[in-house]
Backbone bond lengths (Angstrom), bond angles and torsions (degrees), N, CA, C in turn:
res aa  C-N    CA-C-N  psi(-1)  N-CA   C-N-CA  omega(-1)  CA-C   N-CA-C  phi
1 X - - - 1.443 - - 1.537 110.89 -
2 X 1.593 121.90 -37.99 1.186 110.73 -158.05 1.821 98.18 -85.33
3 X 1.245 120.14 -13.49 1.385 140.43 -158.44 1.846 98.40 -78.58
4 X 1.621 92.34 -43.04 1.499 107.02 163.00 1.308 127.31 -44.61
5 X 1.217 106.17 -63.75 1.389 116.77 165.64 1.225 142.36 -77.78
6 X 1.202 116.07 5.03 1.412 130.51 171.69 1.550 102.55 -89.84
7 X 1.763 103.27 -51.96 1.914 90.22 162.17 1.405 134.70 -87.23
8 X 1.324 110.01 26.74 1.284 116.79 173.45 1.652 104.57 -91.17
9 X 1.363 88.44 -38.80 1.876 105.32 -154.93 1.739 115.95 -109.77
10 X 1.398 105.41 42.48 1.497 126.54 -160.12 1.730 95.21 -34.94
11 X 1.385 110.85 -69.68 1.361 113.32 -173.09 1.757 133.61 -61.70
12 X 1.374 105.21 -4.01 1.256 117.35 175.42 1.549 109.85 -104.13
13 X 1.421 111.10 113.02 1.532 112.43 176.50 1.486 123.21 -83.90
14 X 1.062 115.09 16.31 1.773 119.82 156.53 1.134 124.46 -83.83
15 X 1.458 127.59 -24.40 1.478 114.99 168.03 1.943 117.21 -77.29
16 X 1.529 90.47 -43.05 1.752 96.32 166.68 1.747 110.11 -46.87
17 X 1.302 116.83 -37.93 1.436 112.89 -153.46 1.732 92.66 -85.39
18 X 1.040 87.97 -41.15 1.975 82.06 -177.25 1.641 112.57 -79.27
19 X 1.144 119.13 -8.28 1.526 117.53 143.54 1.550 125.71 -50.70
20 X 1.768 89.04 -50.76 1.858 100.91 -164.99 1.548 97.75 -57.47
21 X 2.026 108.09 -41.52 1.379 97.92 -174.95 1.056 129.74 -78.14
22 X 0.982 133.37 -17.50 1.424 137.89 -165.08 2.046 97.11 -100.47
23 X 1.669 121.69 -3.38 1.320 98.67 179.14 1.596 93.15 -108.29
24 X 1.035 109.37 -9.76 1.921 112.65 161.79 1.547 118.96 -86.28
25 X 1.385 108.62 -18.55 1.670 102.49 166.44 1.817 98.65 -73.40
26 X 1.151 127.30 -22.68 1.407 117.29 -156.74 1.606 98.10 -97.65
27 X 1.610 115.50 -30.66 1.284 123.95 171.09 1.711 100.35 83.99
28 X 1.686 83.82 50.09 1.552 87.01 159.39 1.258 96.27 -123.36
29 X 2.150 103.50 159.54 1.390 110.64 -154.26 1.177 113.84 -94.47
30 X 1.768 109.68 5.02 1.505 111.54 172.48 1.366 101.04 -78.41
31 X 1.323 132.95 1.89 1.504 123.00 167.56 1.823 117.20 -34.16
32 X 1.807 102.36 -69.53 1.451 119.20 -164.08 1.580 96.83 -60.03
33 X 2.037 143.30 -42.18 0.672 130.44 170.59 1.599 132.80 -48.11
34 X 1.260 105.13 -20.83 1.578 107.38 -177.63 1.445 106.41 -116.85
35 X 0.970 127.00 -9.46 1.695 137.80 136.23 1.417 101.06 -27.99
36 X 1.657 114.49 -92.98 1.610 147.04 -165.21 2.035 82.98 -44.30
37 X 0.901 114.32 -64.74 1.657 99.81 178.43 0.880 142.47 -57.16
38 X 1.466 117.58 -35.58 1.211 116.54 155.98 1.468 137.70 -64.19
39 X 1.376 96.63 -31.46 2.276 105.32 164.17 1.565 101.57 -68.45
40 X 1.437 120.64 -30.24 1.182 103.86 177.88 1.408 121.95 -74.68
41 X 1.715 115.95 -47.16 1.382 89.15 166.95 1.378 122.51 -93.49
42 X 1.199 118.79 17.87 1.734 109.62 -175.83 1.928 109.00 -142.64
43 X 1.590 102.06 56.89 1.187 118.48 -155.07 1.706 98.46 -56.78
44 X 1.314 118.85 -17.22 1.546 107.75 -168.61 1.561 102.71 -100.91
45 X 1.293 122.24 -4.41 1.316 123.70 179.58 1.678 108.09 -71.25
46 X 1.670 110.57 90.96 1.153 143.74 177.17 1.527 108.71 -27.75
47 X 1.193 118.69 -80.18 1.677 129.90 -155.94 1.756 103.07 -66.05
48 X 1.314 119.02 1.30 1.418 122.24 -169.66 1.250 118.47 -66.44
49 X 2.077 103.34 -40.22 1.350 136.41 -147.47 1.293 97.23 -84.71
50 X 0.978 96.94 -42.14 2.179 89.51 -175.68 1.242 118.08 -89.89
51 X 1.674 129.53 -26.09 1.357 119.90 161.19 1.617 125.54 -70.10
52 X 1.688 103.38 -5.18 1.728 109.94 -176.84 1.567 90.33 -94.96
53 X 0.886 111.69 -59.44 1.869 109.85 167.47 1.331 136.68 -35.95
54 X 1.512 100.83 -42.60 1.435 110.29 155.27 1.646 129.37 -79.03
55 X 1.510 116.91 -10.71 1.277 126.94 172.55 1.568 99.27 -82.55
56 X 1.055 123.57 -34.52 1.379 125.80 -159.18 1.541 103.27 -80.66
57 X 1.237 102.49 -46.89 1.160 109.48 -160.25 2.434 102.73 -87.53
58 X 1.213 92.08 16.90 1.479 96.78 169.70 1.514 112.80 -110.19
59 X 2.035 102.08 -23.66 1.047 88.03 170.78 1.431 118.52 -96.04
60 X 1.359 125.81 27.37 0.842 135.08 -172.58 1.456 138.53 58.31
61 X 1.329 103.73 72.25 1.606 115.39 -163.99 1.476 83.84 -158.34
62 X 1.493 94.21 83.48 1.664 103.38 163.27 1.710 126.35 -63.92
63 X 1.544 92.75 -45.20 1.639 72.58 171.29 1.365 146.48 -92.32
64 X 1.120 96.26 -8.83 1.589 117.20 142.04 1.308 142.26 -43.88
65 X 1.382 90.90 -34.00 1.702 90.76 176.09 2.026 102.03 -103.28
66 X 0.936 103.88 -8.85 1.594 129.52 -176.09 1.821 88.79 -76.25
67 X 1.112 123.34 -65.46 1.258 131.95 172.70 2.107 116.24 -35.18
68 X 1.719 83.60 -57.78 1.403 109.54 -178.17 1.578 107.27 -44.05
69 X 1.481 100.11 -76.40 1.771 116.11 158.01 1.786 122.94 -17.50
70 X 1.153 68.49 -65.52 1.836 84.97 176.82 2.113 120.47 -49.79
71 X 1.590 89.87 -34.81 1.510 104.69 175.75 1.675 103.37 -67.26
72 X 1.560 101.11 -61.28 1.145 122.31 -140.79 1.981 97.87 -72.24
73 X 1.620 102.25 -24.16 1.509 104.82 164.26 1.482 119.07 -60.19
74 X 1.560 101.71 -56.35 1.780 92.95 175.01 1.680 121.90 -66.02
75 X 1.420 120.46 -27.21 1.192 125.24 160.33 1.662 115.35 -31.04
76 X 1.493 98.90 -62.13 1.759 94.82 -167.52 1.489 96.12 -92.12
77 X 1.363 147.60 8.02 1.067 138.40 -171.66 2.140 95.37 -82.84
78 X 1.876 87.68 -42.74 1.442 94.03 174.96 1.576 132.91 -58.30
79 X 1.345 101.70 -32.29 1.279 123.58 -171.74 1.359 100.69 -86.66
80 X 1.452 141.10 -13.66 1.161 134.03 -150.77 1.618 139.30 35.82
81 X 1.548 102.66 29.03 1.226 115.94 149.63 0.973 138.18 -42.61
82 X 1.495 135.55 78.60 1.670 115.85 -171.47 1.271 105.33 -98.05
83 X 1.128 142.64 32.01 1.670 135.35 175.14 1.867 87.08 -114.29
84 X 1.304 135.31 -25.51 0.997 145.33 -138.80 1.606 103.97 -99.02
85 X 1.711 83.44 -55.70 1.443 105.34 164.55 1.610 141.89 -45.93
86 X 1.496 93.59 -48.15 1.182 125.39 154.52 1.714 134.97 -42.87
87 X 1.169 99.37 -49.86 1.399 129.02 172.07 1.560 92.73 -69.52
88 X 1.046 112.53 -89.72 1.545 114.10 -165.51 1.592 125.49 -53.51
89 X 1.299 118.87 -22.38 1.573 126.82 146.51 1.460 105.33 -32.89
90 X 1.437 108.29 -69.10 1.676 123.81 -137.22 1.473 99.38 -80.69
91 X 1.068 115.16 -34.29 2.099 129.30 157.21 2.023 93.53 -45.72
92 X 1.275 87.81 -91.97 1.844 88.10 -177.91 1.562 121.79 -17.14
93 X 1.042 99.70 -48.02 1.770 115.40 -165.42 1.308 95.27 -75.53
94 X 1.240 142.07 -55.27 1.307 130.87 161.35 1.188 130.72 -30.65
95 X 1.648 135.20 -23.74 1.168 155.42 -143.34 1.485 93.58 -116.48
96 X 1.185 116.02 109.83 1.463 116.93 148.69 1.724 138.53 -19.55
């Protein structure tokens, strides 16, 4: 269903994102692929950056998700997210 709606609803990044989550809650590896698409086309869509960062960084690809972070900081810095911001600092800072 949600797969449905992600190609129904190309331009809206909430159906993609609740795909990404729900195929990384299951710990399938098409998770990071529909992650990587969705920053690509919906680079300002905030909440993306820290659950792809945190997927990444479970599967262990620190700098990758260090990278991820790094996006997902200027993302909400742009957006003026500061709860967002916040969050995604405090991920980074953890990171070596």
């Amino acid at each position: 269903m949600l797969r449905q709606l992600a190609a129904a609803r190309p331009h809206d990044p909430f159906p993609r994102y609740g795909l990404a989550m729900e195929l990384a809650k299951r710990e399938d590896h098409e998770a990071v692929a529909v992650f990587e698409s969705l920053l690509s086309d919906h680079p300002a869509y905030v909440p993306s950056y820290l659950m792809f960062g945190n997927l990444l960084l479970g599967r262990g690809e620190r700098a990758r998700a260090a990278e991820v972070l790094d996006r997902g900081i200027e993302a909400a810095s742009a957006a003026g997210d500061a709860h967002a911001l916040g969050e995604l600092q405090s991920a980074r800072a953890e990171l070596p």
